[in-house]
Every structure is written in structure tokens, then in C-alpha cells.
N, C-alpha and C positions, 0 to 999 in steps of 0.2 A: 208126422214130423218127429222128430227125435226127441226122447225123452229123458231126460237127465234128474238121477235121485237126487233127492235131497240130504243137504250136508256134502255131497261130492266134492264143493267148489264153493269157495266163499264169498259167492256174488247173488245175483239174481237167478240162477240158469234154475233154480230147482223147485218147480212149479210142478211137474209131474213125476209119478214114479217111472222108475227106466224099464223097461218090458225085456222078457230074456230070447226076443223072435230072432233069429239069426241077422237079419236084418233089416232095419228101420227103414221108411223114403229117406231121401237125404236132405238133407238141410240147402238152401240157395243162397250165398250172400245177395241182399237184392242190390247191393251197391259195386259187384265184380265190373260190369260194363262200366261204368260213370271212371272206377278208379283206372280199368286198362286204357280208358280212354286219355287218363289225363296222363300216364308214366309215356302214351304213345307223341302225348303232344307235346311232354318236356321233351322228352329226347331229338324229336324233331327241331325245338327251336335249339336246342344246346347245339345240336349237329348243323341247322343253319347258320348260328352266328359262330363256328369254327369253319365251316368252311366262307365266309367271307372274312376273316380274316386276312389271306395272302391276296385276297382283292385292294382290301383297304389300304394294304402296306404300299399294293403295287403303284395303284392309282396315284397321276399327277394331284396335286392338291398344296394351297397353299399352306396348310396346316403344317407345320416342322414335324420331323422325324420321330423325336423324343414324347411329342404331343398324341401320336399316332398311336406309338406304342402303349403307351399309357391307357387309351381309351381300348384298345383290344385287349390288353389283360382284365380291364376292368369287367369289360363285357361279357368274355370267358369265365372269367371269376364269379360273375354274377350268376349266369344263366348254371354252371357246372355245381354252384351250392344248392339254388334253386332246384334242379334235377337232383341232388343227392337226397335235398329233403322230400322229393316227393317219393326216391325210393326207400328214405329209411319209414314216410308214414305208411305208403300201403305194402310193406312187406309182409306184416304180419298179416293183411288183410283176408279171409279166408273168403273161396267164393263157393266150394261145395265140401259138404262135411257126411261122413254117414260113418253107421255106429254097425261095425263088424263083430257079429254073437254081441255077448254079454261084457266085454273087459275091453275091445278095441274099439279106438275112434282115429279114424280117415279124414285129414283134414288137407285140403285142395289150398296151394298157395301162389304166385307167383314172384322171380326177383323183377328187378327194374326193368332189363331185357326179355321179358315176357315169356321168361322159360320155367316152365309146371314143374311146383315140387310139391311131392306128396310125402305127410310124415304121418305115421301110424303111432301111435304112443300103444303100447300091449295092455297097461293096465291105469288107464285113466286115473279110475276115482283115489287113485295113490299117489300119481306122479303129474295130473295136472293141477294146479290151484292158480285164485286169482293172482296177476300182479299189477305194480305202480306203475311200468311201461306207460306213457301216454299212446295212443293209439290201439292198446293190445287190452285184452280183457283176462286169458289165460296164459299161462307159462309153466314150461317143465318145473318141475322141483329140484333146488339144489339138494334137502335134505329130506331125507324120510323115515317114517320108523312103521315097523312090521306091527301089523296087526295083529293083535292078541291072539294067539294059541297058534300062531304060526311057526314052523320051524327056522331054528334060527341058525345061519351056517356061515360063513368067510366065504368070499369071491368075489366075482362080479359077473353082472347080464346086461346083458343090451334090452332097454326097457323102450325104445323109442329108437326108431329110424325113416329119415328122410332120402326118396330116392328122385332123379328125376325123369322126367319124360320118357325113357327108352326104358324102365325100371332100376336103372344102376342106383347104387346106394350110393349117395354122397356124403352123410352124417350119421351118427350116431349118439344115440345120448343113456349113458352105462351110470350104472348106480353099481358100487363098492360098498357089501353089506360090512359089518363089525358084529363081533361078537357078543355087543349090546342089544343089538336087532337092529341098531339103527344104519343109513346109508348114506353114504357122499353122493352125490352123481358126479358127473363131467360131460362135456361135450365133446367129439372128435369127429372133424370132418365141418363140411357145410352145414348141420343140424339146424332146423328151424326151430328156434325157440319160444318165441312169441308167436299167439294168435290171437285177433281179433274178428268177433262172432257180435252176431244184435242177437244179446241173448233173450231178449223178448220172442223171438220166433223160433226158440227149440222146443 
């Protein structure tokens, strides 16, 4: 399983020292099935109670018009926040992770529509650390500073990009050094920013 240095990440993950083999087994979320299972079941019921909708409006009933309408927004309203929150909890959810050489990590994620995004961060133990996200354990870095004896220059790189399914890039996430050493990042595009990992099993 994959092994993450210690001091990398300011959580639990660094139990083990990280090995330099090109590359690691991969990591499994063991909760991917449970979570695609449930983004499948809101979406069905969200998608059921819209399309009964123009049943409810059509159907005879003594219930008034105004009363009708009411309870179909409500139910929409209901089921469409429901569904959003269960895509904004397992978005970050990561379900396979593996550690490319010595500096990259592959982390497997899915959006609410069950469409595979994979984001590659190039140098981890710089640009990922924990955060406050509920749901999420790691996250890019807004800000960074260069390690001691490294050369220090103006520009900017893409330190992280998220592509999906077919390989297209959809995001990227760039860091803008200064002539301090230090770096802004940004995001542009779809970039995944948050992941959540049971870091007990790297």
C-alpha cells in the first residue's frame, strides 16, 4: 500500500516512510461502491419526483391549483438539495489512488453524474496539505514557499491537473512563483480540489 513521509501532510497519513519504486499497489477507497451507490439512488429519486410532476399538475383532483403547485416545488426543492448535497459530500471522495515515481500522486474521483476525474498533483509533499473541508482530508495549496536551496525564479507551472475519462484536461491548478520564493496558486478549469482518503489504510 502506499506510503506517505512523514511531516508531508498535517494529518495522520505519515506512518510510513514513502519508498522511491516507480510505483506503489494502489490505495482502494473501501467506501467507492456504498458512495456510487447512493449519488445513483438520489439521482433516480430526484429524476422520479420530476418527472411526476406534469402527472400531478395533469391529474383530476380536488386539491386547488395553487395547492398543487406548491407541493411540486416543494418536492423538487426538496429532493434537488438533497441530491446536491450528496454531490457536494462525495465529490471529493477518492476511490483509487496510486503514487507515480517519487513526487506524483493519482487520485481517482468521481462528479454526481458518475463521470471519472483523475487529478495528478506533480509534487505532492509541497502542494498537498490537510484541510477544514468537512468531508475532505487533503487539498491543493493556495500558498507555498520553495524549499531551501532551491532556485528561485518569476513565472508560473502547472503543479496539478485534473483530466477526465477520455484523458482530456479539464482543470488545472498553477502556482505563480515571486521573487521571495514564495507562490500564489490558482485554479482554472474543472480542477479537483479537495480529496478525501481513510488515511489509516495508506
Amino acid at each position: 500500500m502506499l506510503r506517505i513521509a512523514r511531516g508531508a501532510l498535517p494529518s495522520r497519513v505519515w506512518r510510513r516512510t514513502l519508498t522511491t519504486k516507480t510505483e506503489n499497489p494502489p490505495y482502494h477507497g473501501p467506501l467507492a461502491g456504498p458512495a456510487r451507490k447512493l449519488k445513483i439512488l438520489s439521482l433516480g429519486a430526484f429524476g422520479m419526483v420530476t418527472s411526476m410532476t406534469p402527472i400531478i399538475m395533469m391529474v383530476d383532483s380536488t386539491m386547488p391549483l395553487n395547492a398543487r403547485i406548491v407541493m411540486c416545488a416543494a418536492l423538487i426543492g426538496t429532493s434537488g438539495i438533497s441530491t446536491a448535497a450528496v454531490g457536494w459530500v462525495g465529490a471529493p471522495y477518492v476511490s483509487t489512488l496510486r503514487q507515480r515515481g517519487d513526487e506524483v500522486l493519482e487520485m481517482e474521483t468521481s462528479t454526481l453524474f458518475l463521470q471519472k476525474r483523475v487529478t495528478r498533483v506533480y509534487d505532492w509533499r509541497m502542494f498537498l496539505k490537510g484541510t477544514g473541508r468537512a468531508f475532505a482530508k487533503w487539498e491543493l495549496a493556495e500558498e507555498v514557499a520553495r524549499r531551501p536551496g532551491e532556485e528561485t525564479q518569476n513565472g508560473e507551472e502547472t503543479v496539478a491537473e485534473t483530466v477526465d475519462a477520455g484523458g482530456r484536461i479539464v482543470g488545472r491548478w498553477i502556482v505563480r512563483w515571486g521573487t521571495d520564493g514564495r507562490g500564489q496558486c490558482r485554479g482554472e478549469g474543472q480542477i479537483v480540489r479537495y480529496f478525501n482518503v481513510h488515511e489509516e489504510l495508506l
